[in-house]
Structures are given as C-alpha cells and as structure tokens.
N, C-alpha and C positions, 0 to 999 in steps of 0.2 A: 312372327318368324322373320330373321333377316337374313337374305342368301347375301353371302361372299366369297367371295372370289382372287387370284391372286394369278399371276406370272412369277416367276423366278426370283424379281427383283422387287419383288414387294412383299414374297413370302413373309421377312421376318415380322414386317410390319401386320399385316393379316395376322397371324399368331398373335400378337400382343392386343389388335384390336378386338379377336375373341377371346382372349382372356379379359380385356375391361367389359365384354359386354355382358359375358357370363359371371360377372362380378357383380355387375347392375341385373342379374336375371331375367337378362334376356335371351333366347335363343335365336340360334342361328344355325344356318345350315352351309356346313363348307363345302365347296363347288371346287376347289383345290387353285392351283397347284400342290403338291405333298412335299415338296422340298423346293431348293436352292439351285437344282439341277436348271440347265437351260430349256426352254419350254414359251410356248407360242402364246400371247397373250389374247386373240382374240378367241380362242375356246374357253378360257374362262368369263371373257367379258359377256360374250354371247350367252354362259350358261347362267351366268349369274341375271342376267335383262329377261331370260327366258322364263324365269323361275318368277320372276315378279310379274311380268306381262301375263302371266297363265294365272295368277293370284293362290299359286302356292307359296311364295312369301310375300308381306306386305312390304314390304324395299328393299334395296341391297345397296353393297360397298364392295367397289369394285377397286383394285390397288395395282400398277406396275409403277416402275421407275418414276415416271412422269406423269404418271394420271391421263396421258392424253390420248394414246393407243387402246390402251383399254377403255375408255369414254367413249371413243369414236367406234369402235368393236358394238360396245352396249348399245349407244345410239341406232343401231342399224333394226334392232327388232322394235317392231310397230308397237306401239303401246308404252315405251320406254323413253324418260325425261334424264339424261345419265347427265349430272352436274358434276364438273369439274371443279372443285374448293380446295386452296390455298389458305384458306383464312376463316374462321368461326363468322362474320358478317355475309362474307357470301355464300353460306353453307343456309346462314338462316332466310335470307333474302330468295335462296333458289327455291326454300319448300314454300316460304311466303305466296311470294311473285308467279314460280314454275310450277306449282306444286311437282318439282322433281320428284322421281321416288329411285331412284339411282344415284349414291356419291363415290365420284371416283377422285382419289386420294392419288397423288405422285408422292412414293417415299421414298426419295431420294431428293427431293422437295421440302417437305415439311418432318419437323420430327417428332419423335414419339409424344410430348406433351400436347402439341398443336394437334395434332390428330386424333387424341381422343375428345379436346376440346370441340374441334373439328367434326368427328364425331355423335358427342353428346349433341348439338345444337342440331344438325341435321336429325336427326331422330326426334329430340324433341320441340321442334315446331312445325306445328300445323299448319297448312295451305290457308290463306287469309278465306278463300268464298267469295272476296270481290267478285261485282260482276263486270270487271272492265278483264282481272288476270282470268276469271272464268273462260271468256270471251276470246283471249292471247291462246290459253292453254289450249282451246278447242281447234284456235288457227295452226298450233303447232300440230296439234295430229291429223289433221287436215293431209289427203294426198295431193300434192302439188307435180 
C-alpha cells in the first residue's frame, strides 16, 4: 500500500499519479487534499510520513508546488527518509543509497511524464543492503 498525499497545488498531479498507479495495481491510500481549494500543506505531508512510519503503508508520495514544504513537513516524523526527486536518477539513487521510503514530487516542477517516470523508479528499486549506506541510514535516524 502506498499513502499520498497532496496540497492544493499538487492536487492535479496526485490524481494522475493514482490513476498510473491503479493502472499498474497498485494500491494506494489518499491522505487528501480533495480539491484545488487553498489548503496547508504540512497536514498532508505529516499524514502521509505518519502512515508509513506506523507501517500501515509501505511508502508514500508526497506532492505540492515545489516538492520542498511538503518534504520538509514529512521529514519532521521520526522513522521517515522523505526524498525530494526531480529527475528518474535521483529518485533511484535515494531508495539505493537512503533507503528513502517518502518521494516528494514538486508539480509545478516536473511534469506529468517525468513524474510517473519519476515515480515508477522510486517504487521500483530496492535499497542496495550495503553495509557502508546500512551504516549512513542508521546515522540518519540517529537523535542528534
């Protein structure tokens, strides 16, 4: 199951990216926004990190404008790696390297073809198991 999540200004994009995913059958659980209406973005980023952190979904996509507010929102609950991807290399590079399990998307950023690219590669690749990024990943949840 993959939670996501949306602001106002990523609505349309969230929409199309559950439509490709329930296309690819997978499921997902939407965390809203419901519309286009203006609406505060760090309630969905939070619900969407919450929903993964608890291991009611196994990752999520988190969407506003810029990918960055909503990232840093997800970012804040313990247990959550929220990758910010622009581009199909660092989307596969964060599950590699971070084992992320959060992609937050800016659609106003990238568009709709890049994003399910985008997308598809963060889902489908596996965290490498190194034991150097094993090692990285342990130092990131680390309380500092």
């Amino acid at each position: 199951m993959i939670a996501i999540g949306s602001d106002h200004g990523g609505y349309d994009l969230k929409q199309k990216v559950i439509a490709h995913l329930e296309e690819r059958g997978i499921e997902c659980w939407d965390f809203g926004c419901s519309s286009k209406e203006s609406c505060d973005y760090p309630v969905f980023g939070h619900d969407v990190a919450k929903a993964v952190a608890s291991g009611a979904c196994e990752k999520g996509i988190a969407i506003c404008t810029t990918g960055i507010g909503i990232s840093i929102s997800a970012n804040k609950v313990k247990g959550v790696r929220c990758a910010l991807c622009a581009d199909p290399l660092s989307a596969r590079m964060t599950r590699l390297h971070n084992d992320a399990n959060v992609l937050a998307i800016g659609a106003g950023i990238v568009g709709e073809n890049l994003a399910m690219e985008i997308v598809d590669t963060f889902l489908n690749t596996a965290f490498s198991g190194e034991e150097r990024h094993s090692r990285r990943v342990a130092m990131i949840e680390e309380d500092v």
